[in-house]
MIFIDREN-394908 format. One record per atom (N, C-alpha, C): atom name; residue in three letters; x, y, z. Coordinates in nm, 2 decimals. Each point is the difference from the previous one (the first is absolute). Layout:
<atoms>
<atom atome="CA" residu="ALA" xx="X" yy="Y" zz="Z"/>
...
</atoms>
This chain:
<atoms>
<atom atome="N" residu="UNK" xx="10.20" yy="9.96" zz="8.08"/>
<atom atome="CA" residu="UNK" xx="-0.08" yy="0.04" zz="0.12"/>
<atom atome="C" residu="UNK" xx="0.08" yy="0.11" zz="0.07"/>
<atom atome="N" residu="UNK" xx="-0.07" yy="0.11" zz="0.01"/>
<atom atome="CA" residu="UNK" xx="0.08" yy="0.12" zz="0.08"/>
<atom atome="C" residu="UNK" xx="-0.04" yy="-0.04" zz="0.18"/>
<atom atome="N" residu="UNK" xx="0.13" yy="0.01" zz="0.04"/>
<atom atome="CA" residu="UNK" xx="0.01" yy="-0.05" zz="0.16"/>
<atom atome="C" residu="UNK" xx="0.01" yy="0.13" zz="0.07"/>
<atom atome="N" residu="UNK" xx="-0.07" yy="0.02" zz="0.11"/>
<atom atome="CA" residu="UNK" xx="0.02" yy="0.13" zz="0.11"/>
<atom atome="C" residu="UNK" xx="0.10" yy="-0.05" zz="0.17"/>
<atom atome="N" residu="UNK" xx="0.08" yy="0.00" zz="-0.02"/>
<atom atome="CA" residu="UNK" xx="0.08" yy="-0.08" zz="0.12"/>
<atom atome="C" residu="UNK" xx="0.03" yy="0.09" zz="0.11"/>
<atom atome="N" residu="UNK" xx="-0.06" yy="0.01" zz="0.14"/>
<atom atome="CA" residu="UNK" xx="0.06" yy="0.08" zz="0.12"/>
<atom atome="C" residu="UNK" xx="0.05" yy="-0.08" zz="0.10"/>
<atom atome="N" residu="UNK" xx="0.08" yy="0.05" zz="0.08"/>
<atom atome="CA" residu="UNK" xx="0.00" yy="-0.03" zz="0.08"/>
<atom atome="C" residu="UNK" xx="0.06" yy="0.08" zz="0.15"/>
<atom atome="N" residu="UNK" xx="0.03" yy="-0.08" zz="0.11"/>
<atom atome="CA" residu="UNK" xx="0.00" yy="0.12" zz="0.13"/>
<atom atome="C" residu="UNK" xx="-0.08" yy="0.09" zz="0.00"/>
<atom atome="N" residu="UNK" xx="-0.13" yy="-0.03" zz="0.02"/>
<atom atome="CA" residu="UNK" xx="-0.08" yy="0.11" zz="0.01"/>
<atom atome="C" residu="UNK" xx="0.00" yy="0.07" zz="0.14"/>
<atom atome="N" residu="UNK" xx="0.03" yy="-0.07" zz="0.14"/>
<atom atome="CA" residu="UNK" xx="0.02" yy="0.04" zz="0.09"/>
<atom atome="C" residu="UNK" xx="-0.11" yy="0.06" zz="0.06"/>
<atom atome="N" residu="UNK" xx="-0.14" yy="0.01" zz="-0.03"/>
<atom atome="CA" residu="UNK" xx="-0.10" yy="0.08" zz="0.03"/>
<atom atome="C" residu="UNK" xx="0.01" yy="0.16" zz="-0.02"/>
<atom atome="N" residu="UNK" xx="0.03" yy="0.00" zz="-0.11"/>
<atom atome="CA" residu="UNK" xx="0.06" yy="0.14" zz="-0.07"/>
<atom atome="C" residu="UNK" xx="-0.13" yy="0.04" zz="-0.10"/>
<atom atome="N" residu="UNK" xx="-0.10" yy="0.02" zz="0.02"/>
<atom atome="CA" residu="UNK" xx="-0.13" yy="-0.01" zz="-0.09"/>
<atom atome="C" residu="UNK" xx="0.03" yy="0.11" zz="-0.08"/>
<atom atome="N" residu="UNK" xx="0.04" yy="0.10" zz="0.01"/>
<atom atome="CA" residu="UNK" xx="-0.02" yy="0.11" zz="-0.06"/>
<atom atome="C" residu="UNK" xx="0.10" yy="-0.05" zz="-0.15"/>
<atom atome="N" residu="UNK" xx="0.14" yy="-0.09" zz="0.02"/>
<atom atome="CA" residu="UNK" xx="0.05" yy="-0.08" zz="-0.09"/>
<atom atome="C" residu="UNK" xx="-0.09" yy="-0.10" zz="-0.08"/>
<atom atome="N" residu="UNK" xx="-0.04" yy="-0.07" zz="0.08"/>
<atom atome="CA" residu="UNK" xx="-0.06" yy="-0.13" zz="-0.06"/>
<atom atome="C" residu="UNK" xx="-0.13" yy="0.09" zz="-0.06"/>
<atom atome="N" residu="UNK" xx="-0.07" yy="0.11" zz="0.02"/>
<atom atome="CA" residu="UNK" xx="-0.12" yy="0.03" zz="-0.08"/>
<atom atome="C" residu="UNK" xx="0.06" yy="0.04" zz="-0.17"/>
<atom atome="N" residu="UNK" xx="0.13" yy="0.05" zz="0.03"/>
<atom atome="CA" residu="UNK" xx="0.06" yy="0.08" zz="-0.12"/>
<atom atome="C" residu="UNK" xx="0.02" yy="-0.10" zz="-0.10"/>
<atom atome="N" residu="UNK" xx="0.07" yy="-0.12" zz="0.09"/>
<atom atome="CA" residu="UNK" xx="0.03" yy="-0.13" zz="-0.13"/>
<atom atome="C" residu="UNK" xx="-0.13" yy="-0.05" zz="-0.04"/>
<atom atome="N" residu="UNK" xx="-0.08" yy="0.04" zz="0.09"/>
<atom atome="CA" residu="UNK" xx="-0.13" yy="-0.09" zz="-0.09"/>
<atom atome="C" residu="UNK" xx="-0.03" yy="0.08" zz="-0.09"/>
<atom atome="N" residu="UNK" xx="-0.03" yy="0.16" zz="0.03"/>
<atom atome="CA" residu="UNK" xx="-0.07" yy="0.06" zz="-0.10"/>
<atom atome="C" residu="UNK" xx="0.09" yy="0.00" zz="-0.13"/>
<atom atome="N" residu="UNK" xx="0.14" yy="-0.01" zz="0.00"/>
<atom atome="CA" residu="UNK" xx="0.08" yy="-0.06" zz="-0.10"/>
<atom atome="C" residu="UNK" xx="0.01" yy="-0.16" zz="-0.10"/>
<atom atome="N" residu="UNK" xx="-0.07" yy="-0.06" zz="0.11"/>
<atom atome="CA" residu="UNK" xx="0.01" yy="-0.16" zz="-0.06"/>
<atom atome="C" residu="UNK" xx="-0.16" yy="0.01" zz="-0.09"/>
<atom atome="N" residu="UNK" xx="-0.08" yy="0.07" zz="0.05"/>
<atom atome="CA" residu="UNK" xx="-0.12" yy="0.08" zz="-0.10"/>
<atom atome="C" residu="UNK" xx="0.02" yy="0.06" zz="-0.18"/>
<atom atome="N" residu="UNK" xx="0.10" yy="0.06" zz="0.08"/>
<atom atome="CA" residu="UNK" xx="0.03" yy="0.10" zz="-0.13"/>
<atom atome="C" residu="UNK" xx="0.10" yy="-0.04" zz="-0.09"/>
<atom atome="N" residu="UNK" xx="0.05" yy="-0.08" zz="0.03"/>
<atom atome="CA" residu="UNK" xx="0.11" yy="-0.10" zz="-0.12"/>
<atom atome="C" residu="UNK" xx="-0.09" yy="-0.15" zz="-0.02"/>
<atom atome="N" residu="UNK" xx="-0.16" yy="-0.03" zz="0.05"/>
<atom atome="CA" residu="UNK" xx="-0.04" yy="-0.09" zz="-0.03"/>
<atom atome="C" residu="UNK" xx="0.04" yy="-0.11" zz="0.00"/>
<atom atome="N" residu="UNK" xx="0.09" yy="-0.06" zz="0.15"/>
<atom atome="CA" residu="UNK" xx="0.02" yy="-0.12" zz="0.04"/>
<atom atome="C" residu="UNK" xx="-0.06" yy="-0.08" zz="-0.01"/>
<atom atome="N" residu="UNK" xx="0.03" yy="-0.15" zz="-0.03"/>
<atom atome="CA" residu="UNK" xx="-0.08" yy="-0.11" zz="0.01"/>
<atom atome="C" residu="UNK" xx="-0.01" yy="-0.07" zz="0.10"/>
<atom atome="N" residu="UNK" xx="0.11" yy="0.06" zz="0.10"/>
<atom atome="CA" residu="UNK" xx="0.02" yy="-0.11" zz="0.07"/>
<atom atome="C" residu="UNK" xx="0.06" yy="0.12" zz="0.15"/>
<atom atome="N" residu="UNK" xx="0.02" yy="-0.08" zz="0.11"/>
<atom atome="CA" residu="UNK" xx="0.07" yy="0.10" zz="0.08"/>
<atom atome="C" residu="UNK" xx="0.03" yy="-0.12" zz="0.09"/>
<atom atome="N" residu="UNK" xx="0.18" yy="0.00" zz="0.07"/>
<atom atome="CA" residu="UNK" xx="0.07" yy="-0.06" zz="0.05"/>
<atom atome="C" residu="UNK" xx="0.01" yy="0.09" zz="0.08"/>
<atom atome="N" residu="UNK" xx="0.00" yy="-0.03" zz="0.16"/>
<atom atome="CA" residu="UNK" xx="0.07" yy="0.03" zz="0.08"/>
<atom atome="C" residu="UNK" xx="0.09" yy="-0.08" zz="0.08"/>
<atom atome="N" residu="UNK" xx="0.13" yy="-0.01" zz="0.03"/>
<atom atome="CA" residu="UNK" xx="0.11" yy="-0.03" zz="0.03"/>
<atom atome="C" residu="UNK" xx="0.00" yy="-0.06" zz="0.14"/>
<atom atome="N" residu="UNK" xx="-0.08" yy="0.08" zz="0.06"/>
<atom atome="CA" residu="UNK" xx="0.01" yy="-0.01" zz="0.16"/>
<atom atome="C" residu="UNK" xx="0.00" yy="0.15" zz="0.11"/>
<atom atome="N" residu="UNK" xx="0.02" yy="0.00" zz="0.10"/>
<atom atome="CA" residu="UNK" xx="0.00" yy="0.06" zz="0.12"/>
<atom atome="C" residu="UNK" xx="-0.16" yy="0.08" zz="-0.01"/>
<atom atome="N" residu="UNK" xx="-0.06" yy="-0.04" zz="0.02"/>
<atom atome="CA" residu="UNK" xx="-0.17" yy="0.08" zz="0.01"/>
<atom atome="C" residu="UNK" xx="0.03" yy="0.09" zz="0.17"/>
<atom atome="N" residu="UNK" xx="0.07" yy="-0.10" zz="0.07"/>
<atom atome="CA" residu="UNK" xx="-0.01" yy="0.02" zz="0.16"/>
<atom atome="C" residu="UNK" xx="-0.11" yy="0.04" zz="0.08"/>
<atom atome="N" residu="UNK" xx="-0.10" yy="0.06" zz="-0.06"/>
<atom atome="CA" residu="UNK" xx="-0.15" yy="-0.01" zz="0.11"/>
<atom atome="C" residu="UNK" xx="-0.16" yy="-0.03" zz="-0.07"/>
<atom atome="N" residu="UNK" xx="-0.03" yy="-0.03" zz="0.04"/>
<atom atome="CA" residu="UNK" xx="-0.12" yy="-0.07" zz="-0.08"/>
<atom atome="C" residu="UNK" xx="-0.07" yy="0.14" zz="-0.08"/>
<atom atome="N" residu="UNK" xx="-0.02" yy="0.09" zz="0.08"/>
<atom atome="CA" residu="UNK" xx="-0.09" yy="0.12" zz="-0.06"/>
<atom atome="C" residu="UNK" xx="0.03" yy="0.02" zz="-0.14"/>
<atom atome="N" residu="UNK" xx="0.15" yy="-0.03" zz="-0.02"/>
<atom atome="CA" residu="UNK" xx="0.02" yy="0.04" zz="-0.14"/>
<atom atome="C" residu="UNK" xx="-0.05" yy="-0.05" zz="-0.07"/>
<atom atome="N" residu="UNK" xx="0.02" yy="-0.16" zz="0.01"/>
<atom atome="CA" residu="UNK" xx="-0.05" yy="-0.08" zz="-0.14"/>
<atom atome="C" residu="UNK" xx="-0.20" yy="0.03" zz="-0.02"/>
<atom atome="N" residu="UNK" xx="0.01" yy="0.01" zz="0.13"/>
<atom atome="CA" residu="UNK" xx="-0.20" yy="0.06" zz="0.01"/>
<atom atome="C" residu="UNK" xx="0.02" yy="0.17" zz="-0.12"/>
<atom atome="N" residu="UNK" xx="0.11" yy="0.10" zz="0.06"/>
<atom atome="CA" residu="UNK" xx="0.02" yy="0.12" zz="-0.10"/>
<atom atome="C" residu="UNK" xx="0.00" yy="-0.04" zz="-0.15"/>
<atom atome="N" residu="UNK" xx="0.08" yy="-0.08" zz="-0.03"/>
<atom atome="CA" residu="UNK" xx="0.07" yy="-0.05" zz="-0.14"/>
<atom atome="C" residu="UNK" xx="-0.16" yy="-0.03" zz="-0.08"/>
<atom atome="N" residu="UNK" xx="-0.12" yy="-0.12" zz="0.03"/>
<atom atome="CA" residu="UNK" xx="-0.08" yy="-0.04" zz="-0.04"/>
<atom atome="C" residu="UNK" xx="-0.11" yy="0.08" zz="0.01"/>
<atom atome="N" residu="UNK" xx="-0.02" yy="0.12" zz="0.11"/>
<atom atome="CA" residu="UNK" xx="-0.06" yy="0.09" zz="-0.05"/>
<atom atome="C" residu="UNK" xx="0.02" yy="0.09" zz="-0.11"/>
<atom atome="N" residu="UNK" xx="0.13" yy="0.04" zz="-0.03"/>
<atom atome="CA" residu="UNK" xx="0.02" yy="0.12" zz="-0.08"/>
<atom atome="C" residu="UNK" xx="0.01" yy="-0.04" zz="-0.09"/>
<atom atome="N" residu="UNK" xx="0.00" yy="-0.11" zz="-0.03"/>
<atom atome="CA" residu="UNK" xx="0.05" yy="-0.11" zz="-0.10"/>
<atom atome="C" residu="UNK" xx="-0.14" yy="0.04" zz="-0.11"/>
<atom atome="N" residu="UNK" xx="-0.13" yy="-0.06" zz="0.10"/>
<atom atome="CA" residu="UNK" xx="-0.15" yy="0.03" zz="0.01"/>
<atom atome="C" residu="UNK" xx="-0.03" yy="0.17" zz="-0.07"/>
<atom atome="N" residu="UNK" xx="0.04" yy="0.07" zz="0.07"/>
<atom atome="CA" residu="UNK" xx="-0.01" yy="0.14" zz="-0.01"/>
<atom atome="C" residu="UNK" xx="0.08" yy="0.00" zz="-0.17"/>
<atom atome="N" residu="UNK" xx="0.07" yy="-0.01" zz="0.01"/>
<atom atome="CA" residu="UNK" xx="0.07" yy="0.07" zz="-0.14"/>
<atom atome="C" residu="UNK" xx="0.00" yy="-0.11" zz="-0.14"/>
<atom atome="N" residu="UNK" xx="-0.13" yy="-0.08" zz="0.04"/>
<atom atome="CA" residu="UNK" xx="-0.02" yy="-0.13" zz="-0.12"/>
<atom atome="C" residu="UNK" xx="0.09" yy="-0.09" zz="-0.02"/>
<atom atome="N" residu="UNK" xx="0.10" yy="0.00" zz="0.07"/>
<atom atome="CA" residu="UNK" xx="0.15" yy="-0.13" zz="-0.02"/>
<atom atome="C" residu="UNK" xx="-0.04" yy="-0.15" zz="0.03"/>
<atom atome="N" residu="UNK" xx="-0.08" yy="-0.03" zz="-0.08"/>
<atom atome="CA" residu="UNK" xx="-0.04" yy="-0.14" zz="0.05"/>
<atom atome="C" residu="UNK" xx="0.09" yy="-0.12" zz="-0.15"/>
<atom atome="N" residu="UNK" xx="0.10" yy="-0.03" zz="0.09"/>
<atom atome="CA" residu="UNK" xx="0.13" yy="-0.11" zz="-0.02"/>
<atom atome="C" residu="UNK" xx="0.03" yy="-0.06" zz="0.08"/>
<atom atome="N" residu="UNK" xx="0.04" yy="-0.15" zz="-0.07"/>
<atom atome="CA" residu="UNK" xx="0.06" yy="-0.05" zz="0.08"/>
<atom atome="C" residu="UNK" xx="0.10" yy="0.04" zz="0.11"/>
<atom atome="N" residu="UNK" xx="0.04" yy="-0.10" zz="0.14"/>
<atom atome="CA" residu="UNK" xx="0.11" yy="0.08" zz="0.06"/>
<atom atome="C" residu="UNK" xx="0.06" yy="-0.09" zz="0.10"/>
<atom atome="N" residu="UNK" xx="0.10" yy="-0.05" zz="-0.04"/>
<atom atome="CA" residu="UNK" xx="0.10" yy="-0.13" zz="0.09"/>
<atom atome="C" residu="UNK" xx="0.11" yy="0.09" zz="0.04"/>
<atom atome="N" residu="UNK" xx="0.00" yy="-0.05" zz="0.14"/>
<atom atome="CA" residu="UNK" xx="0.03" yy="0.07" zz="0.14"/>
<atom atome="C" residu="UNK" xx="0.06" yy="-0.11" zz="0.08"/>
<atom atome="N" residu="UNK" xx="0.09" yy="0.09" zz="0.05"/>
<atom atome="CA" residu="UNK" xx="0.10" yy="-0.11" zz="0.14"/>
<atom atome="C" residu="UNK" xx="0.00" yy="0.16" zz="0.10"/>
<atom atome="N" residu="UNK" xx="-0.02" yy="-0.07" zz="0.11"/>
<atom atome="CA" residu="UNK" xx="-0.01" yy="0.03" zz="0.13"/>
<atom atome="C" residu="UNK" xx="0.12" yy="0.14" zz="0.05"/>
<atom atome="N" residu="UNK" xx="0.16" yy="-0.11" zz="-0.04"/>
<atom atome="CA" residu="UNK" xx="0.07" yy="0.02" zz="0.02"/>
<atom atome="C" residu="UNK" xx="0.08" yy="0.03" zz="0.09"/>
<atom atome="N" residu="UNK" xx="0.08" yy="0.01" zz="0.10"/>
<atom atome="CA" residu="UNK" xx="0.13" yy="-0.02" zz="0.10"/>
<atom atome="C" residu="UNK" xx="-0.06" yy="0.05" zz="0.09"/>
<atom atome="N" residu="UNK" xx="-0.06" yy="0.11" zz="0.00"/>
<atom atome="CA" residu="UNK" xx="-0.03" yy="0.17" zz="0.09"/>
<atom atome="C" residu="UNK" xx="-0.17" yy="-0.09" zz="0.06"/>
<atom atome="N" residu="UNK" xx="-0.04" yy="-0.08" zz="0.04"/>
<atom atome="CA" residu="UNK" xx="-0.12" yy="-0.07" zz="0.04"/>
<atom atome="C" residu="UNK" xx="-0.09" yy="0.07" zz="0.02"/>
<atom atome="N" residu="UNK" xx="0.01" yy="0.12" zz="0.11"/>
<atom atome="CA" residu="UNK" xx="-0.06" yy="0.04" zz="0.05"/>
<atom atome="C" residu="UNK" xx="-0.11" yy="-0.07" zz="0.11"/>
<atom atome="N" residu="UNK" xx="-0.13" yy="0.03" zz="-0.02"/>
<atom atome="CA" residu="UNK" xx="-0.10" yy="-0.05" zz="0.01"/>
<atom atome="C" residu="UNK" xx="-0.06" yy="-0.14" zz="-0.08"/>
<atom atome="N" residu="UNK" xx="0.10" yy="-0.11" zz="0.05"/>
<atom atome="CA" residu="UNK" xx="-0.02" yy="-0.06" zz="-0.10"/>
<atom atome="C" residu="UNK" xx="-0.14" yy="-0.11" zz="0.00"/>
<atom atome="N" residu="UNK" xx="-0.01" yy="-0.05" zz="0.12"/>
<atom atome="CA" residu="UNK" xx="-0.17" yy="-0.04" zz="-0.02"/>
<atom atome="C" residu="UNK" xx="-0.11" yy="0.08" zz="-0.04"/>
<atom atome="N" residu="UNK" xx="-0.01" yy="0.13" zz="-0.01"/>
<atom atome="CA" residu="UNK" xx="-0.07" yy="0.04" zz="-0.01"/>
<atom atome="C" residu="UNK" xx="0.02" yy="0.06" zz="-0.19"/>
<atom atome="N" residu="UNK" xx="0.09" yy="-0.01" zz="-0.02"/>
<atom atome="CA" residu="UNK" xx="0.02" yy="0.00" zz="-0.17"/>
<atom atome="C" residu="UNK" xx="0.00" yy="-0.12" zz="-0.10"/>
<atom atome="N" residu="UNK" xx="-0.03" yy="-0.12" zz="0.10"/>
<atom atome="CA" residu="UNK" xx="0.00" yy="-0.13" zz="-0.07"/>
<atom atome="C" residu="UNK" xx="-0.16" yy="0.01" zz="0.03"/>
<atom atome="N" residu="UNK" xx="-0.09" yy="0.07" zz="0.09"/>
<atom atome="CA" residu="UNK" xx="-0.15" yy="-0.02" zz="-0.05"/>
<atom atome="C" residu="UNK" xx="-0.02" yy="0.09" zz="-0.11"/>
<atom atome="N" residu="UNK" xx="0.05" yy="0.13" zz="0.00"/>
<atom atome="CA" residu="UNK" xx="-0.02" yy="0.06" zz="-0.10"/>
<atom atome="C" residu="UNK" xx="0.05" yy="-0.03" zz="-0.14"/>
<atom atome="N" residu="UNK" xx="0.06" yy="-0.07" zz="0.00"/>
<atom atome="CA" residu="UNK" xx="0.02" yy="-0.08" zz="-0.13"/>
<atom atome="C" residu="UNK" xx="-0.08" yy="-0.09" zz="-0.05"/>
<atom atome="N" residu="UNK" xx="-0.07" yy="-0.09" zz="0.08"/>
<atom atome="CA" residu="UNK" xx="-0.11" yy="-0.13" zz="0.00"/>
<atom atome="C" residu="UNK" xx="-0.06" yy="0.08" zz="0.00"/>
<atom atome="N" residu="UNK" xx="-0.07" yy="0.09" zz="0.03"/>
<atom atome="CA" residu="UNK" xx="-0.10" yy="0.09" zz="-0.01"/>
<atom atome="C" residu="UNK" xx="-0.01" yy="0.02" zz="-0.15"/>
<atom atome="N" residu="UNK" xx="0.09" yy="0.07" zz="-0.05"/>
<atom atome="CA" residu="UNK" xx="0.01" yy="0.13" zz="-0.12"/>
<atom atome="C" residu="UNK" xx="-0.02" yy="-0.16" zz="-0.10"/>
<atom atome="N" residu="UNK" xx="0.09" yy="-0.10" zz="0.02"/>
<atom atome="CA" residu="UNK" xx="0.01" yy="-0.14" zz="-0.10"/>
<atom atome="C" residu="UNK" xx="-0.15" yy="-0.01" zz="-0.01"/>
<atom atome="N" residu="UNK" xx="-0.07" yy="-0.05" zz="0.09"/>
<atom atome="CA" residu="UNK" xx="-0.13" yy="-0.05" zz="-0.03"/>
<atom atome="C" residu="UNK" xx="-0.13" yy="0.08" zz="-0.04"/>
<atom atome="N" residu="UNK" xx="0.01" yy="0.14" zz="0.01"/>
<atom atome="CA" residu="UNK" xx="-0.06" yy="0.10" zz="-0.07"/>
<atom atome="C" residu="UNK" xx="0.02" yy="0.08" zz="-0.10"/>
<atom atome="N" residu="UNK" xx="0.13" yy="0.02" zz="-0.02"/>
<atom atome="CA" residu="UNK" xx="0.02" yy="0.07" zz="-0.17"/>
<atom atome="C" residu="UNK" xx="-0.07" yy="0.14" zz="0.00"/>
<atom atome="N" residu="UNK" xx="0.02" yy="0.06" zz="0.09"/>
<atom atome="CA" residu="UNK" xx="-0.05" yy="0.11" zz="-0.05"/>
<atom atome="C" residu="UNK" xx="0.05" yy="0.09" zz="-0.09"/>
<atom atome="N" residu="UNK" xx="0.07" yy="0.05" zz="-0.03"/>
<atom atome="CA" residu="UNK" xx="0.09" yy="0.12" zz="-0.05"/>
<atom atome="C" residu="UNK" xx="0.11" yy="-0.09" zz="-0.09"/>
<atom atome="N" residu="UNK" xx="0.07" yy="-0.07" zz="0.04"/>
<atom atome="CA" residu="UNK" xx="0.09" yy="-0.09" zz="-0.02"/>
<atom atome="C" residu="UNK" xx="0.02" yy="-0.16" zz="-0.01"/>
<atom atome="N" residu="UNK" xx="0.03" yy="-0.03" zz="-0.05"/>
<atom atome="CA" residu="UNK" xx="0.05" yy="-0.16" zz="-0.01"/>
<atom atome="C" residu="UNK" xx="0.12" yy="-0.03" zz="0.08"/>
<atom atome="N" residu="UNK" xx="-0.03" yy="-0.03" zz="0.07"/>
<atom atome="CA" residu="UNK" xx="0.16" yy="-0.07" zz="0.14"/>
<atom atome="C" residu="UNK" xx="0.00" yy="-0.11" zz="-0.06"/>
<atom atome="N" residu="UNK" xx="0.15" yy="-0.08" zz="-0.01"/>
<atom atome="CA" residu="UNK" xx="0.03" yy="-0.05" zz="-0.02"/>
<atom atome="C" residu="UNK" xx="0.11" yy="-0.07" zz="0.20"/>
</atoms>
């Protein structure tokens, strides 16, 4: 199983779009992220472009240290879990 592992994304989208369009192009099965999302919009970014550029993989995620916004990233996770759009949350 080929693994795509990030992490610290810091709301750095312009990064996190690059790793995706890379975890595409080496045909990941899987995508790990480590931690630090820090604001919800991102993980909303991640599952869009995810959408956009066909990457639909699994993808187990921790929060991580940097919280941010963190009630508001624990809906967006129950959210993303219970509908599957783009991605498989784990």
């Amino acid at each position: 199983m080929k693994l795509g592992i990030i992490s610290d994304t810091h709301d750095r989208l312009e990064s996190l779009a690059k790793a995706i369009e890379i975890f595409k192009k080496e045909k990941v099965e899987m995508i790990v992220h480590c931690g630090d999302w820090v604001s919800p919009f991102t993980i909303e970014f991640f599952d869009k472009y995810c959408q956009k550029v066909g990457l639909k993989v699994p993808v187990r995620s921790l929060i991580g240290n940097n919280k941010g916004d963190l009630e508001r990233m624990i809906k967006i996770f129950s959210f993303l879990l219970s509908h599957q759009n783009c991605t498989t949350w784990f």
